[in-house]
N, C-alpha and C positions, 0 to 999 in steps of 0.2 A: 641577691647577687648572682643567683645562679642562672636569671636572667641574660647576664652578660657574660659569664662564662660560657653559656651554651651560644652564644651569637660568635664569640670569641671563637672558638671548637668547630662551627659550622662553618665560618670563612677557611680558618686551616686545613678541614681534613675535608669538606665539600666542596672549596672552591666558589661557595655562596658569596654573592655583591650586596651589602647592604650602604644604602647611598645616604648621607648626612641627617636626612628627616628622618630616616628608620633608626639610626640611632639615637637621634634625637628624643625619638618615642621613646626606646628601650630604658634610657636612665630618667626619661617622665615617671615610667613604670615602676621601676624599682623606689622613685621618691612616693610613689605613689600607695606604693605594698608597705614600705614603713611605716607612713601615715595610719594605714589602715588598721596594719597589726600591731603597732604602738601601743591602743590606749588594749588592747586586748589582752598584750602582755602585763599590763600592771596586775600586782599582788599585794598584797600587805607582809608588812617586813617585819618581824621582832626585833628589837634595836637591842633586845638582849638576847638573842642567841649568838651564839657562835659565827663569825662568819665562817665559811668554807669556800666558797668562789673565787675564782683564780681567772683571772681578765683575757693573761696570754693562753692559758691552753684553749680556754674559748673562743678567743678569735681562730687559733690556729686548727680547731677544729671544725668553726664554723667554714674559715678557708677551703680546707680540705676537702670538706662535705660538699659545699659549693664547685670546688672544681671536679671532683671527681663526678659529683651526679650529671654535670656538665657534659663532661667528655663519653660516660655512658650513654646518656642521651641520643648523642648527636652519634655514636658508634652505632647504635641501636637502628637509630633512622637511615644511615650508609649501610649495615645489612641489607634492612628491608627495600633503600628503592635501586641497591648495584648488584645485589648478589641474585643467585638464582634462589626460587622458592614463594610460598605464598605467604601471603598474613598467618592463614593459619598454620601452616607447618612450622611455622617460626614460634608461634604463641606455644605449640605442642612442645618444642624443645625446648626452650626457658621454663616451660611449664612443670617439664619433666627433672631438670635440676633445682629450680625451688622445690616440689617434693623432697628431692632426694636430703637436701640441708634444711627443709622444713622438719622433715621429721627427724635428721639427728639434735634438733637443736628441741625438739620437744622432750624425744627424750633423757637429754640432760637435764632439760630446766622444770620439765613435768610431768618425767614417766613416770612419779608415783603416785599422781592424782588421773593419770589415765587409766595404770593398774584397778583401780580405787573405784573411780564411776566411768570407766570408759572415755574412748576419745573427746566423744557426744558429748559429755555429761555435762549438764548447766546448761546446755545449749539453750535458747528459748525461739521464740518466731523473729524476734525483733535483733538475735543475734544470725538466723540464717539468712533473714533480709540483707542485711551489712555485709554478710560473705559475698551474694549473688551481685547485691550493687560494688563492691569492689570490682568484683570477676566481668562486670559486666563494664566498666570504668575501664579496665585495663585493656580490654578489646577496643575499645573507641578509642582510650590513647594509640593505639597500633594503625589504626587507621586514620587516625589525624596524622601520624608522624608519616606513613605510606603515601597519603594524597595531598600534605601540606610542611609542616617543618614541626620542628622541636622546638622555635620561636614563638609559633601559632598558639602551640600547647602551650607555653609560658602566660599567652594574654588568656587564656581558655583557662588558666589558675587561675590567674588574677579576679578574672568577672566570676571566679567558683566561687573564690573568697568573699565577694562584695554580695551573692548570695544569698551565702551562708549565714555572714553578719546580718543582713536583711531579717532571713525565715526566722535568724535567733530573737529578734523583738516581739510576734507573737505569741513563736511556741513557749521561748524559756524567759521571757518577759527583760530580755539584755536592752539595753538603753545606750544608743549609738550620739555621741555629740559629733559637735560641726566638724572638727578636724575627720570625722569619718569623710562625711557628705564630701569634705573637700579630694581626700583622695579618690573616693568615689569617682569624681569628676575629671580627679588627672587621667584615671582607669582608661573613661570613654574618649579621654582629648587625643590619649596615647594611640588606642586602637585607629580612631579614625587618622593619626598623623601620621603611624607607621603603612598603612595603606591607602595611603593618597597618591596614586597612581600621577598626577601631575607632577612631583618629583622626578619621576622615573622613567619622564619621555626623554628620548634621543634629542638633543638640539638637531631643527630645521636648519638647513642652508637653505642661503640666499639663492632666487635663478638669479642666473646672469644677465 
């Protein structure tokens, strides 16, 4: 959904024209990511535990979550392509407040296991990889949103996703049925429909 909130957010506060087939794609997309992440969410259920899940505060949170990452988004991307400043000088100042509530929130939730073996501690190779490839993720996000849109970045999830399910059948031995493949397919239908550039030509007039 937050697909369409960020296309929603981009018309209003960029003035962005998305023309019927780009829409069109957009909600292909979103059928397309439930498909996929569907069967992924299944779990096994104990029929004898307790239930605790509460249906309204999850939508109303899934809601929430969806519109506000929305409108961050697309706030993010009107920084970087109206205001004065570079990619990086922008990465350095968000950079520099995530520290600052990175580290109070560490040490609420685990200044005494930093006391204990230091910040580092547990670290391994495989967990400084995951640091560099995030850091390294979020620099490319900034410049996909600089040279192209927050919609872009939405289909550039989507094929992360289709991926990741992929690379998971060799490494972790995950087992993908048809309904994957099928949204798989909506993924690639969606991309090539939201940029079909024949949409998006001016009607020719007639000479006289």
């Amino acid at each position: 959904m937050k697909v369409l909130t960020t296309a929603v957010f981009a018309v209003i506060m960029l003035s962005k024209r998305l023309v019927p087939n780009q829409w069109r794609a957009l909600f292909l997309l979103v059928l397309a990511a439930i498909l996929i992440e569907g069967p992924a969410q299944e779990r096994s259920i104990d029929p004898t535990a307790p239930k605790k899940d509460n249906n309204l505060i999850g939508v109303l949170a899934v809601t929430a979550m969806t519109v506000t990452s929305g409108f961050s988004g697309v706030y993010f991307e009107k920084v970087l392509k109206q205001m004065e400043g570079t990619i990086w000088e922008r990465n350095f100042q968000l950079s520099g407040w995530s520290i600052i509530f990175g580290a109070i929130s560490t040490v609420i939730f685990d200044g005494k296991k930093v006391l204990e073996s230091g910040f580092f501690g547990g670290y391994s190779w495989a967990a400084v990889a995951i640091v560099f490839t995030a850091a390294l993720g979020g620099l490319l996000t900034a410049v996909v949103m600089k040279y192209t849109d927050n919609i872009v970045k939405g289909f550039a999830t989507a094929i992360a996703i289709c991926l990741t399910s992929i690379l998971s059948v060799p490494l972790l031995g995950a087992h993908l049925n048809v309904i994957f493949w099928c949204g798989l397919g909506m993924v690639v239908t969606s991309i090539f429909n939201y940029g079909d550039s024949s949409f998006q030509k001016p009607p020719q007039t007639l000479p006289k």
